[in-house]
N, CA, C and O atoms as a Tinker XYZ file with bonds, in Angstrom:
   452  protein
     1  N     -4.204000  -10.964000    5.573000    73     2
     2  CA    -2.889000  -10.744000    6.171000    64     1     3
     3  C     -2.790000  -11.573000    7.443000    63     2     4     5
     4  O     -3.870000  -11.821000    7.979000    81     3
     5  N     -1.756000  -12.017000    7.990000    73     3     6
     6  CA    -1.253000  -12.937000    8.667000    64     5     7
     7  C     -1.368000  -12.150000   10.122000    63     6     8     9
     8  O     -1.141000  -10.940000   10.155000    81     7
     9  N     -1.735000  -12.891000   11.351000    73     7    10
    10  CA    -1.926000  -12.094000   12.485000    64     9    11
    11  C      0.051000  -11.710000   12.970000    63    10    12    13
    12  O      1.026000  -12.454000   13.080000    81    11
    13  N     -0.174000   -9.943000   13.169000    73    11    14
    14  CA     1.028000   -9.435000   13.450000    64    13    15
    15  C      1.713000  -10.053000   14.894000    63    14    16    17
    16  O      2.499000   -9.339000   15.517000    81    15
    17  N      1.503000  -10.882000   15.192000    73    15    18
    18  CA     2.292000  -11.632000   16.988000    64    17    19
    19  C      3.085000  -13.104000   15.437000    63    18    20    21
    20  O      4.198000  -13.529000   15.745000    81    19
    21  N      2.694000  -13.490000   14.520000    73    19    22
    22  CA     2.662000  -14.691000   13.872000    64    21    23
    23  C      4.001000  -13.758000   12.948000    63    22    24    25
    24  O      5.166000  -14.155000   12.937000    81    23
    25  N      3.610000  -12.705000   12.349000    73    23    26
    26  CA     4.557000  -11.822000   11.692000    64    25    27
    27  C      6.171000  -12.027000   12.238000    63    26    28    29
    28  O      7.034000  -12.738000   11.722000    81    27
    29  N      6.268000  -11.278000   13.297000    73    27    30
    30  CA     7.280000  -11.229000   14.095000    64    29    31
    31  C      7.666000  -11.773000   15.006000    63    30    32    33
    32  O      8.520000  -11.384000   15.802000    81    31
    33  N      6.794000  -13.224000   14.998000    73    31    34
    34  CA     7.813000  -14.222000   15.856000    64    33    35
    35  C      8.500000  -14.964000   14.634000    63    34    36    37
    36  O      9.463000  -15.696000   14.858000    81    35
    37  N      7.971000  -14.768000   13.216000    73    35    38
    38  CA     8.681000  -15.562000   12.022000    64    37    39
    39  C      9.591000  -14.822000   11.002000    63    38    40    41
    40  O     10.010000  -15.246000    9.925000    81    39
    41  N      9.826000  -13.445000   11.677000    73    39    42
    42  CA    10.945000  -12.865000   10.806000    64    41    43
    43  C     12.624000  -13.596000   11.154000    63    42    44    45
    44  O     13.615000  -13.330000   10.473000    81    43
    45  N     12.623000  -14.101000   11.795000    73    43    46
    46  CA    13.855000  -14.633000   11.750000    64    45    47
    47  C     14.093000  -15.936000   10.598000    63    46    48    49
    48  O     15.084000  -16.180000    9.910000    81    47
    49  N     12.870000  -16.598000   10.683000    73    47    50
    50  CA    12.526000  -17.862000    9.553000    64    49    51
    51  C     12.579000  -17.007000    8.655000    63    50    52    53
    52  O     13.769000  -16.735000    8.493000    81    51
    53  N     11.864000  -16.351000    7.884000    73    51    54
    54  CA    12.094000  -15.548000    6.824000    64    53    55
    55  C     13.235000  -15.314000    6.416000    63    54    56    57
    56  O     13.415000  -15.463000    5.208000    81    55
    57  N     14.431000  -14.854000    7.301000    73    55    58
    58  CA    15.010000  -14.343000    6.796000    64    57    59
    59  C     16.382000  -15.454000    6.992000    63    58    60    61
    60  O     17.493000  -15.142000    6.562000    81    59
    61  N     16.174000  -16.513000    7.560000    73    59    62
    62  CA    17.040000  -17.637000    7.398000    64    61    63
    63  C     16.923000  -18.154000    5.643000    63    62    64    65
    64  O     17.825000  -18.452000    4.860000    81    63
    65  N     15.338000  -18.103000    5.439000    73    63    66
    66  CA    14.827000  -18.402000    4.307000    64    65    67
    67  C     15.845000  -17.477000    3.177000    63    66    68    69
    68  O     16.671000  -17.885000    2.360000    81    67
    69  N     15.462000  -16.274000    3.468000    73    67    70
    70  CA    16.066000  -15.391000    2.129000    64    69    71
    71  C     17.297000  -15.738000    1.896000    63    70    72    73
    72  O     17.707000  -15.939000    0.752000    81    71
    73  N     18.172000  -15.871000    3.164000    73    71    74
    74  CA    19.616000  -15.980000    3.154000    64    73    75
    75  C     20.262000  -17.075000    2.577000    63    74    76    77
    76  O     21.304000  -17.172000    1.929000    81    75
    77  N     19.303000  -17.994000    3.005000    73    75    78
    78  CA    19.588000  -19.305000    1.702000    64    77    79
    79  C     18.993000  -19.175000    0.726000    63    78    80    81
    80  O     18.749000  -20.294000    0.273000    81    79
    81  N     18.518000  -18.235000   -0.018000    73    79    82
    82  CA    17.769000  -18.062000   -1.505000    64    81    83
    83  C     19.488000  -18.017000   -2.123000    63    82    84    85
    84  O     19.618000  -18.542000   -3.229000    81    83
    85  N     20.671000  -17.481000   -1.534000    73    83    86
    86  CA    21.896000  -17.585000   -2.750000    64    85    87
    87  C     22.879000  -18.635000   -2.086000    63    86    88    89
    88  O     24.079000  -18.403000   -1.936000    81    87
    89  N     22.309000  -19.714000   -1.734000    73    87    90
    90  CA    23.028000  -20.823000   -2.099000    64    89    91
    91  C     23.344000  -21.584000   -0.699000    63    90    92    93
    92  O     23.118000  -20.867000    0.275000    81    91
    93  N     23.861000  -23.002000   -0.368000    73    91    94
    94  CA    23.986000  -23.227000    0.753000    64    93    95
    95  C     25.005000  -22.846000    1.674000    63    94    96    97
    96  O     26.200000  -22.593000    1.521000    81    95
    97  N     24.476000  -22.860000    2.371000    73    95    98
    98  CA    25.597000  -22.388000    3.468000    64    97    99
    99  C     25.753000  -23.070000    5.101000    63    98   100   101
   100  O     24.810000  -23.773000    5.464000    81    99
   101  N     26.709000  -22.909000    5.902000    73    99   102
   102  CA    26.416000  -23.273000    7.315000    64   101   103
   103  C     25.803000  -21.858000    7.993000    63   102   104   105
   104  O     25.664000  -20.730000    7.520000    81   103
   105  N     25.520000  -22.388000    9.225000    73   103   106
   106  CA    24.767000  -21.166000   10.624000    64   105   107
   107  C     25.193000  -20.079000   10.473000    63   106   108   109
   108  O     24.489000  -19.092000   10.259000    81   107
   109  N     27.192000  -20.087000   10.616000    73   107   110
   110  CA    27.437000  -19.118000   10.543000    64   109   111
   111  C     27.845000  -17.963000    9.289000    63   110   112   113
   112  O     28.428000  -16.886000    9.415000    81   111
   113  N     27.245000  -18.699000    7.905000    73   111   114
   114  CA    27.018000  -18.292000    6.877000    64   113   115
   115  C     25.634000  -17.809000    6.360000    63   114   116   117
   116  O     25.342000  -17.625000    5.178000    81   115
   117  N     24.897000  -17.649000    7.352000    73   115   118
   118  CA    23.183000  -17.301000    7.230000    64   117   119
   119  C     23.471000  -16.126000    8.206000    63   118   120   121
   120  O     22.930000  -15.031000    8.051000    81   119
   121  N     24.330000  -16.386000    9.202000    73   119   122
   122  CA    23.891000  -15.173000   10.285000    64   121   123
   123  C     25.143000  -14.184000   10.034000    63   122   124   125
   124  O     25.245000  -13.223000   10.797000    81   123
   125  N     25.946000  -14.329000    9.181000    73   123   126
   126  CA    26.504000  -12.965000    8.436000    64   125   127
   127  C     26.243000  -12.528000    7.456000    63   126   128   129
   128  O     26.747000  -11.416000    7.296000    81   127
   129  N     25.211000  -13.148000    6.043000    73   127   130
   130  CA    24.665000  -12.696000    5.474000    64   129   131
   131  C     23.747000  -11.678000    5.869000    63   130   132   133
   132  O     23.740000  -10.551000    5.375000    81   131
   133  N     22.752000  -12.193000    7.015000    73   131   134
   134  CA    22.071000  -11.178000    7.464000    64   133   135
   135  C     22.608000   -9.741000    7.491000    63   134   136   137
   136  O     22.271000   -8.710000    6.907000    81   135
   137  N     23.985000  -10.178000    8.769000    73   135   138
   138  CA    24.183000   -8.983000    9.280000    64   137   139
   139  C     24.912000   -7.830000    8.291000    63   138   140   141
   140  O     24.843000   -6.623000    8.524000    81   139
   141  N     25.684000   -8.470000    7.044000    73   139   142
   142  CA    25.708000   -7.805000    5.716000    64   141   143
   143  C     24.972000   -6.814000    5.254000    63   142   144   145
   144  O     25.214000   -5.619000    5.087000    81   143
   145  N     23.583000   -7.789000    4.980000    73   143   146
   146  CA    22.990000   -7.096000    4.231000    64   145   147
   147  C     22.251000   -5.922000    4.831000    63   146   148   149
   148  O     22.009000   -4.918000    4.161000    81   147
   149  N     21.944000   -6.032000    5.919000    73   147   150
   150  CA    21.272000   -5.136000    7.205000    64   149   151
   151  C     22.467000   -4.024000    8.083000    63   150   152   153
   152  O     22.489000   -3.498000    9.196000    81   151
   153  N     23.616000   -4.045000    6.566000    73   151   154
   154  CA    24.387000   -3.117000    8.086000    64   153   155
   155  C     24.746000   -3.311000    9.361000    63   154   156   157
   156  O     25.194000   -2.381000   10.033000    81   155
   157  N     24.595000   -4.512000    9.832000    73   155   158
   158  CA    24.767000   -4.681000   10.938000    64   157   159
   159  C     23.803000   -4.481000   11.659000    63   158   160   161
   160  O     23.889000   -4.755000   12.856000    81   159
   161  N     22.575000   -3.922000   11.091000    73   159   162
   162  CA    21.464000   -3.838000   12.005000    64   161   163
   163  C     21.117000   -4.946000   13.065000    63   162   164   165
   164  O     21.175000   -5.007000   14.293000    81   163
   165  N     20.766000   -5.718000   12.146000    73   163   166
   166  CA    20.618000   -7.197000   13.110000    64   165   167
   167  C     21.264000   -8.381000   12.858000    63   166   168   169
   168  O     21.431000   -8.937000   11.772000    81   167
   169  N     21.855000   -8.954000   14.722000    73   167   170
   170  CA    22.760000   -9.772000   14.551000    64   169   171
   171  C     22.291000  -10.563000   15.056000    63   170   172   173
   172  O     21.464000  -10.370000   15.948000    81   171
   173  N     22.692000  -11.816000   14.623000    73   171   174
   174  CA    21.366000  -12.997000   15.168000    64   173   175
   175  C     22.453000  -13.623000   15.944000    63   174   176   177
   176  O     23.633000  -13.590000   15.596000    81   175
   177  N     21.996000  -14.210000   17.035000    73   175   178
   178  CA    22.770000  -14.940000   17.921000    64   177   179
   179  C     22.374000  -16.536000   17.894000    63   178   180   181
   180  O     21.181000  -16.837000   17.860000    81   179
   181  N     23.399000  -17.567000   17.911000    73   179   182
   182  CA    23.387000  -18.802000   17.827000    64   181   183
   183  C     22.367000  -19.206000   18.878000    63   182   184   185
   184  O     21.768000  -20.243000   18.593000    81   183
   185  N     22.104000  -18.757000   19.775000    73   183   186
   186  CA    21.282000  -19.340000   20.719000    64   185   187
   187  C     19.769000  -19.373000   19.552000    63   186   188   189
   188  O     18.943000  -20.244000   19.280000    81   187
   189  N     19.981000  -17.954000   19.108000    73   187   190
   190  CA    18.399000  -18.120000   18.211000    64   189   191
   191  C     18.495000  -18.693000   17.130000    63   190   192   193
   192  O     17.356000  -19.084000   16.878000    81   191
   193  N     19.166000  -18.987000   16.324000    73   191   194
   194  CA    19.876000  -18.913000   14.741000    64   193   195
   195  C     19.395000  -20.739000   14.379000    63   194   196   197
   196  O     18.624000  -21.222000   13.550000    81   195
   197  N     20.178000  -21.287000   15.324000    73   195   198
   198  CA    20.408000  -23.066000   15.027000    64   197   199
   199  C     18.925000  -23.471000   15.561000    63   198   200   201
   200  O     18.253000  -24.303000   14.951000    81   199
   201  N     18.521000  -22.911000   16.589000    73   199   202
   202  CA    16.930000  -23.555000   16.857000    64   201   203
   203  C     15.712000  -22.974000   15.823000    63   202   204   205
   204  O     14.521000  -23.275000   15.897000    81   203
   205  N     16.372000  -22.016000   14.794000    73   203   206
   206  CA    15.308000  -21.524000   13.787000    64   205   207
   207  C     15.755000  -22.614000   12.737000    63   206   208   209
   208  O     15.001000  -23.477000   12.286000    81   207
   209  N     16.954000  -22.472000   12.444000    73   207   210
   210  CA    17.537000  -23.679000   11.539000    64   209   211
   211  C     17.266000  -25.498000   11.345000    63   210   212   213
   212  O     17.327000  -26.264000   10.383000    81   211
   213  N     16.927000  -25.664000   12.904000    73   211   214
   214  CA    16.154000  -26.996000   13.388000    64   213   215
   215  C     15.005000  -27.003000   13.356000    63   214   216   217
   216  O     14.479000  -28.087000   13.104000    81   215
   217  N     14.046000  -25.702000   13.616000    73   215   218
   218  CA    12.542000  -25.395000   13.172000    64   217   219
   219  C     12.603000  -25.377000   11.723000    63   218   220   221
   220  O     11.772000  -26.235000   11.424000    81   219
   221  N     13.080000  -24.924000   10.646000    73   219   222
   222  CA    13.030000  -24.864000    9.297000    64   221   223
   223  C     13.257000  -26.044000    8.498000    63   222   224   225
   224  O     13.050000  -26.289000    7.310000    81   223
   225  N     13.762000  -26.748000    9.507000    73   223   226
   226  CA    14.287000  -27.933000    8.450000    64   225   227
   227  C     13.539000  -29.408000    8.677000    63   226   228   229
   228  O     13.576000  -30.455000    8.032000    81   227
   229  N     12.594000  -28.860000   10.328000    73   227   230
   230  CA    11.704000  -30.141000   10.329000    64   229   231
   231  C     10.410000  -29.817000    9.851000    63   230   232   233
   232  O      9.436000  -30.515000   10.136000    81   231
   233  N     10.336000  -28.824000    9.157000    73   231   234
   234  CA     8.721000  -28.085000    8.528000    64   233   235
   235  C      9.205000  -28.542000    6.853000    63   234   236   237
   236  O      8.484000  -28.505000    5.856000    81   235
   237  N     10.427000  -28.903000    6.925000    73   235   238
   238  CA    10.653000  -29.355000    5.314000    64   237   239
   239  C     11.075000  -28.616000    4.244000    63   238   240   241
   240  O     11.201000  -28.970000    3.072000    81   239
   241  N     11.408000  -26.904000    5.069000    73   239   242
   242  CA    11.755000  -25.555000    4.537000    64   241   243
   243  C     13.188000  -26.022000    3.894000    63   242   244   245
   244  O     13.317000  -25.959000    2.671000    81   243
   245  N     14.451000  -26.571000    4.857000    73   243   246
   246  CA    15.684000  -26.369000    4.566000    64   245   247
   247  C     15.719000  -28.010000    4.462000    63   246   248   249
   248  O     14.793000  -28.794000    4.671000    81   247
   249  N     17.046000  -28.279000    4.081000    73   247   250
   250  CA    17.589000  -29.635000    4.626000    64   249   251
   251  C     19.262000  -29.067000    4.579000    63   250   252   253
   252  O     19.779000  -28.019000    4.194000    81   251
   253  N     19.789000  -30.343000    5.183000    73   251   254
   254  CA    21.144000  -30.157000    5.751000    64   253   255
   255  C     21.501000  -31.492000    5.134000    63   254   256   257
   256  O     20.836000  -32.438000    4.713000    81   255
   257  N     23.112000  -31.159000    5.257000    73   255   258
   258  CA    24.175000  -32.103000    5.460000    64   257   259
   259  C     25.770000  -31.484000    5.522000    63   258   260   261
   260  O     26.413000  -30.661000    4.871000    81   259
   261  N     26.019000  -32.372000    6.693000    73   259   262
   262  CA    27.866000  -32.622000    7.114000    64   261   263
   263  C     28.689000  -32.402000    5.453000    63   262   264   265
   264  O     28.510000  -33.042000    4.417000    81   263
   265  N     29.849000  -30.948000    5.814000    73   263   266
   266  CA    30.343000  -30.536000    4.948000    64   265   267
   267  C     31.636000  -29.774000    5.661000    63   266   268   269
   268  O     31.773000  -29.563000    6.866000    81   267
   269  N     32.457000  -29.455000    4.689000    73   267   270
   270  CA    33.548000  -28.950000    5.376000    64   269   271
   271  C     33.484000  -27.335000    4.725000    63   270   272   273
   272  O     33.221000  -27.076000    3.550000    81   271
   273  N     33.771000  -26.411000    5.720000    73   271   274
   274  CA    33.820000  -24.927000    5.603000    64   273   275
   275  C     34.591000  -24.633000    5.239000    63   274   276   277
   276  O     35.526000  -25.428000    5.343000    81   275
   277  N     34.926000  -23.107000    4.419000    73   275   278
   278  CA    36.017000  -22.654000    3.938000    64   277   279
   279  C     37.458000  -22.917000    4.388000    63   278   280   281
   280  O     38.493000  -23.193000    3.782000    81   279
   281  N     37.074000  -22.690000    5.948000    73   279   282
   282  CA    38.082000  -22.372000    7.023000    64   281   283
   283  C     38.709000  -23.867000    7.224000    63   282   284   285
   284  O     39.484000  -24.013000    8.170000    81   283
   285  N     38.457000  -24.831000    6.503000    73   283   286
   286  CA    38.680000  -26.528000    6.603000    64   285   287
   287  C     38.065000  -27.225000    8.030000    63   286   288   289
   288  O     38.527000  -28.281000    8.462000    81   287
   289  N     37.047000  -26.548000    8.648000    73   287   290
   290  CA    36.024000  -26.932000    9.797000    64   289   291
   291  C     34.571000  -27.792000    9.433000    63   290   292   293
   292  O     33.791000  -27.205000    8.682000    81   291
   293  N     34.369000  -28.497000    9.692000    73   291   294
   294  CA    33.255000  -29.688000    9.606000    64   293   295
   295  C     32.320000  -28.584000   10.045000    63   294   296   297
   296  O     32.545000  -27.716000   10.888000    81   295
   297  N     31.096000  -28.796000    9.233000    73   295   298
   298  CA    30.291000  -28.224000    9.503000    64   297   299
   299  C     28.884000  -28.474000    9.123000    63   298   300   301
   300  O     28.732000  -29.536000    8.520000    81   299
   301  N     27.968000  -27.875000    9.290000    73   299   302
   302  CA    26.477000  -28.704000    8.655000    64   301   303
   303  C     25.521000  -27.216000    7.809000    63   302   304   305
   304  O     24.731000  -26.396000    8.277000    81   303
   305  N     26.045000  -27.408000    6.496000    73   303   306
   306  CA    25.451000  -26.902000    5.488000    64   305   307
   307  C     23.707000  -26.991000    5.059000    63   306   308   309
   308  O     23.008000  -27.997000    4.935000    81   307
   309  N     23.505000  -26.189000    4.969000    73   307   310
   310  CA    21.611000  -25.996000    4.851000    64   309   311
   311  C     21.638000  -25.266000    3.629000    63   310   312   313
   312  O     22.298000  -24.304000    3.235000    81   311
   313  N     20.391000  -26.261000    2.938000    73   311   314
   314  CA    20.181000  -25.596000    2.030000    64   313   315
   315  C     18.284000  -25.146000    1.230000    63   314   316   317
   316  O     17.792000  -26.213000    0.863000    81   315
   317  N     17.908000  -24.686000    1.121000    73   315   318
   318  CA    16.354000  -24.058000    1.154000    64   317   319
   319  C     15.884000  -25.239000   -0.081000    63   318   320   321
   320  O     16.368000  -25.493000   -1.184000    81   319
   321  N     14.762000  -25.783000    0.648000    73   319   322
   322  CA    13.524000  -26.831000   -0.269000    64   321   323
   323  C     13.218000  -26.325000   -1.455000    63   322   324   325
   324  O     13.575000  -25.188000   -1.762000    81   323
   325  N     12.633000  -26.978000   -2.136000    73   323   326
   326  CA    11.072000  -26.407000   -3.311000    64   325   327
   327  C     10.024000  -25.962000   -2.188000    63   326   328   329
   328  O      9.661000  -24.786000   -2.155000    81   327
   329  N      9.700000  -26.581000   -1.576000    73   327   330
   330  CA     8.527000  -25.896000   -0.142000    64   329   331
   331  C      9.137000  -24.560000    1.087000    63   330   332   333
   332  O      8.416000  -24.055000    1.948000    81   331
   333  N     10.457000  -24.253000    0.878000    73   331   334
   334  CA    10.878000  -23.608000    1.334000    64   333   335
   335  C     10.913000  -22.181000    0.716000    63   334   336   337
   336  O     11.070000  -21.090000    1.264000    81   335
   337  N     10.782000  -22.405000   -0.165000    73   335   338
   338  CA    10.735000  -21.151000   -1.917000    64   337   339
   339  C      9.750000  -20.788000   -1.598000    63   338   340   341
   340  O      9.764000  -19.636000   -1.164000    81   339
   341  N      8.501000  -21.447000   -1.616000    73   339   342
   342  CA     7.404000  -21.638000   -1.574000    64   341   343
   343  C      6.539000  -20.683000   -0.241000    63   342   344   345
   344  O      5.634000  -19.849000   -0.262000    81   343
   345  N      7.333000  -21.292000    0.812000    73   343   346
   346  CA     6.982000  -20.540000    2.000000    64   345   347
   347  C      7.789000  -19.025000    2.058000    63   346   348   349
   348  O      7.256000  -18.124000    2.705000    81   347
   349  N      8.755000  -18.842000    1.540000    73   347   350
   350  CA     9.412000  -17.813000    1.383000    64   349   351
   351  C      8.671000  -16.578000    0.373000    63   350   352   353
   352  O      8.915000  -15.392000    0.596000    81   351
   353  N      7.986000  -16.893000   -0.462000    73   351   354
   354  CA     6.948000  -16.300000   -1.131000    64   353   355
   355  C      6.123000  -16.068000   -0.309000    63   354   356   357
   356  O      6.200000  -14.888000    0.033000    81   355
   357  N      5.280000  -16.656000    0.243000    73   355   358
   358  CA     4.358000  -16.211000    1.470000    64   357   359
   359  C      4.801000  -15.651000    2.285000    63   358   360   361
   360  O      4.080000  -14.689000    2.545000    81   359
   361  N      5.812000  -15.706000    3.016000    73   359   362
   362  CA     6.190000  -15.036000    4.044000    64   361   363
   363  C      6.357000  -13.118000    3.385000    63   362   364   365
   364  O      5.703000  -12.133000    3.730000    81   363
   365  N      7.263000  -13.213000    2.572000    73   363   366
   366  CA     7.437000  -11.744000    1.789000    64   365   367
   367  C      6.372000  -10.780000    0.940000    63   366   368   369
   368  O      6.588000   -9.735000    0.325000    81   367
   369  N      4.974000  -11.635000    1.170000    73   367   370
   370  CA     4.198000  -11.310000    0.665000    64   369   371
   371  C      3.925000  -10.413000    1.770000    63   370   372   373
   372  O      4.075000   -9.200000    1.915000    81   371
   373  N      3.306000  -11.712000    2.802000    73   371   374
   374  CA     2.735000  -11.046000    4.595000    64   373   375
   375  C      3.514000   -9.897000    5.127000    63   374   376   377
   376  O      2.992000   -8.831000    5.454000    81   375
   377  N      4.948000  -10.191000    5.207000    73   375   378
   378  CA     5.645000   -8.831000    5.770000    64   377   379
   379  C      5.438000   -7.461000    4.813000    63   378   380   381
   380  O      5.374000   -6.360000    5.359000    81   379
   381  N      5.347000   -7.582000    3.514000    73   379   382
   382  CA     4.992000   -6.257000    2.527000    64   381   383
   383  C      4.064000   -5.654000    2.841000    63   382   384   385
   384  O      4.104000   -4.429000    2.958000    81   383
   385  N      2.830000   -6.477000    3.091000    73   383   386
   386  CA     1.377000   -6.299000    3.716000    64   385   387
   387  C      1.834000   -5.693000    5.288000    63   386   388   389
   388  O      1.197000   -4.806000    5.855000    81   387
   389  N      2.678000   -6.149000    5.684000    73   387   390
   390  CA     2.579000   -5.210000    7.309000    64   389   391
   391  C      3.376000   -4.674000    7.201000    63   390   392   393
   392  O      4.073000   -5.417000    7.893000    81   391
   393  N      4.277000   -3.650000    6.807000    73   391   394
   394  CA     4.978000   -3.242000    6.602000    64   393   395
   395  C      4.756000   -2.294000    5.937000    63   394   396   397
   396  O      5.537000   -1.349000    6.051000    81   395
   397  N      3.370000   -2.157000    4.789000    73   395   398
   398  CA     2.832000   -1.326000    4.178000    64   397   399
   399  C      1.631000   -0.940000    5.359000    63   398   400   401
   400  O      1.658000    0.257000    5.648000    81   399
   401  N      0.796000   -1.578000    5.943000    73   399   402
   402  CA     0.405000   -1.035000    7.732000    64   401   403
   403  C      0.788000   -0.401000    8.013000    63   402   404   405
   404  O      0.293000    0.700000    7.772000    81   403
   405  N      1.993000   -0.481000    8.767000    73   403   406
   406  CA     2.560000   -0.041000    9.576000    64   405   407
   407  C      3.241000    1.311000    9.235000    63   406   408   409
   408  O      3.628000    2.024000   10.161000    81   407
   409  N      3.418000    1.733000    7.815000    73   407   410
   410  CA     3.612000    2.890000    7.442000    64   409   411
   411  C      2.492000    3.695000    6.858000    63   410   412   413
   412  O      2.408000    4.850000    6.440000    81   411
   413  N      1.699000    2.739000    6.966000    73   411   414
   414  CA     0.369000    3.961000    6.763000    64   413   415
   415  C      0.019000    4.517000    8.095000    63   414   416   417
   416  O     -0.468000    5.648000    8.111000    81   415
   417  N      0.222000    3.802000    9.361000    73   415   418
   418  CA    -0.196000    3.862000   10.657000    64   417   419
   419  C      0.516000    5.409000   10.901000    63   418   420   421
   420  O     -0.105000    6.469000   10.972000    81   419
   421  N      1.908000    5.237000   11.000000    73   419   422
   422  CA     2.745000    5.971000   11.080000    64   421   423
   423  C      2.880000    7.517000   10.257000    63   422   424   425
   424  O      3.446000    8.514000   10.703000    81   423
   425  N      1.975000    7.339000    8.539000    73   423   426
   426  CA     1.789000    8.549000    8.039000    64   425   427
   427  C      0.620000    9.416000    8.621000    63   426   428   429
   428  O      0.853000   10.594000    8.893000    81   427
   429  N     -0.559000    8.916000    8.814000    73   427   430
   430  CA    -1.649000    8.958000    8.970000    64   429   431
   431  C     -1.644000   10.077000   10.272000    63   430   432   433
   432  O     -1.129000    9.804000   11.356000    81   431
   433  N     -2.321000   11.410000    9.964000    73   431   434
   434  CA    -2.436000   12.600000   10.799000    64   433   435
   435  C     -4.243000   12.563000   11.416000    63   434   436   437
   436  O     -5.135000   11.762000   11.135000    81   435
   437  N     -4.257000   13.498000   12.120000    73   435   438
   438  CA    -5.614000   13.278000   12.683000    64   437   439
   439  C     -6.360000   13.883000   11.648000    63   438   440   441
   440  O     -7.560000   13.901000   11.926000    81   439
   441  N     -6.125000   14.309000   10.721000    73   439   442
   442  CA    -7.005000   14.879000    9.670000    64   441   443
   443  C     -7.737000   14.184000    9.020000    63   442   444   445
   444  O     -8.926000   14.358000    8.753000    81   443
   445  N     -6.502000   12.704000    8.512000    73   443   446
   446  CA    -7.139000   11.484000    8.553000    64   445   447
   447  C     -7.693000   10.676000    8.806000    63   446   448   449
   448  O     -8.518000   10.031000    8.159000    81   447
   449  N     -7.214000   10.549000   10.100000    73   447   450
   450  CA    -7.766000    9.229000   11.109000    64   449   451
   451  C     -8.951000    9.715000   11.254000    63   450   452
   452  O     -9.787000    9.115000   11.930000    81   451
């Protein structure tokens, strides 16, 4: 399993990742998918969003190109690699693995421990 500081500084990659698993989209079509699918739980802010999007796409995860948005706005569409799939499998592996941790941590009574 992947060291947990490595976990959760890359859940945002992850989940840029997942969000382009259904198809391309621009920034602000990754960071309302999120917040969709999460209820609104988490809302990613552009300050974080486009510098994960510029990290993902020089690791060879995403690529981009100049496109026009629904709204008829120029925009720069991303869309997830074969190595991006790839890393996206790993990544959902690692978070299952801590995530299954972290709820054992959390069940676990002193009877146990």
């Amino acid at each position: 399993m992947a060291d947990t500081v490595t976990l959760l500084r890359g859940a945002l990659d992850a989940l840029v990742l997942k969000a382009l698993t259904w198809g391309p989209t621009h920034g602000y079509g990754v960071a309302r998918w999120i917040e969709s699918v999460t209820d609104d739980a988490l809302r990613i802010e552009e300050g974080s969003l486009y510098p994960a999007l510029y990290r993902l796409e020089r690791r060879g995860w995403v690529e981009s190109e100049w496109g026009v948005s629904d709204a008829g706005r120029k925009a720069r569409f991303y869309k997830l690699t074969r190595a991006g799939r790839t890393q996206l499998k790993a990544e959902t592996h690692n978070f299952t693995m801590f995530a299954r941790a972290i709820f054992k941590a959390f069940e676990a009574t002193p009877d146990v421990a």
